[in-house]
N, C-alpha and C positions, 0 to 999 in steps of 0.2 A: 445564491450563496453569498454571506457575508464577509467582507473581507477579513475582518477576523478570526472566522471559522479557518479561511484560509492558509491565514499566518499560522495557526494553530497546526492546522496540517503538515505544513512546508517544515515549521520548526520541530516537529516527530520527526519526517525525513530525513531532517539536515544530520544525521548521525550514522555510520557508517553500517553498523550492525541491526541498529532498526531499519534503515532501509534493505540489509540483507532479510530481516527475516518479514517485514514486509512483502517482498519480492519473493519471496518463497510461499510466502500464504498465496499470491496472486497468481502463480504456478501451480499451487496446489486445488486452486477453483472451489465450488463448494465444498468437495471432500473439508478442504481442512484440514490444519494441522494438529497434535497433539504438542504439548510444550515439549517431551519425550523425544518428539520426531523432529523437532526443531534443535533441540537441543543437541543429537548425532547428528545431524546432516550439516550442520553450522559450525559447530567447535564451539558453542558456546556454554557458560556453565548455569546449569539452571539456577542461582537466584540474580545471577546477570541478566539470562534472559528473561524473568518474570517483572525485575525494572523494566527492561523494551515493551515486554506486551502490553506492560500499564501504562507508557507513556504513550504507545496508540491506540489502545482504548481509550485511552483519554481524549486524546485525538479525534476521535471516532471513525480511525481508519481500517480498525478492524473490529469482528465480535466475538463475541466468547460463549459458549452453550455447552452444558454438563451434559454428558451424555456418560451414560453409565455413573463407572468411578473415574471419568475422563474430561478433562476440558476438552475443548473444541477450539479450536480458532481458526476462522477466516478472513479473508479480505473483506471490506465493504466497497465492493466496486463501485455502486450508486455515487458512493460519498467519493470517490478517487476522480471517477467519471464527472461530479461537479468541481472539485479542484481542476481539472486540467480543463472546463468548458471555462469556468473563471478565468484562468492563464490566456487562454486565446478568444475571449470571447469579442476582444476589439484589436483583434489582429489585421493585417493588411489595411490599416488607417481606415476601419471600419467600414470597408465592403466583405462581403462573405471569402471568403477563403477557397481558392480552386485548387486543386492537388494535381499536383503537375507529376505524369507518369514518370517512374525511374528510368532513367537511361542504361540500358542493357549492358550486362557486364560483358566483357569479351572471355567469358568463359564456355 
């Protein structure tokens, strides 16, 4: 992925209610949300949130499919999942990365 693409990404995030409905498509998995369903679960008012979906389609952090008389919208995990391999891919001063077990809660 190209760092541009990336900035691209970051900059769709960087906003509080795209990343809300972002993260709601990303909850919602392939199902998918309807802008309907976005728009009750959110508070948001739908031609607010048809600017968001257009700034991550643009992005190409999500997709969009007519189904019936209904949009669709999902996450593009592929595309999320190369932003964040880009984010760390020269992490720990470029040896591979080991994931160190959580330390047990005392619960």
């Amino acid at each position: 992925m190209e760092s541009i693409a990336v900035v691209k990404a970051l900059a769709a995030l960087a906003q509080p209610s795209r990343l809300e409905v972002f993260r709601s498509l990303v909850v919602a998995g392939d199902t998918g949300l309807t802008p309907s369903a976005l728009s009750d679960s959110l508070g948001v008012a739908a031609n607010t949130l048809s600017f968001h979906l257009k700034e991550l389609l643009h992005a190409d952090l999500i997709s969009q499919e007519r189904v019936g008389r209904n949009l669709v919208y999902r996450a593009q995990f592929d595309r999320m999942n190369a932003v964040l391999a880009y984010l760390t891919q020269n992490c720990c001063q470029g040896q591979p990365c080991l994931l160190v077990p959580a330390a047990p809660s005392g619960c």
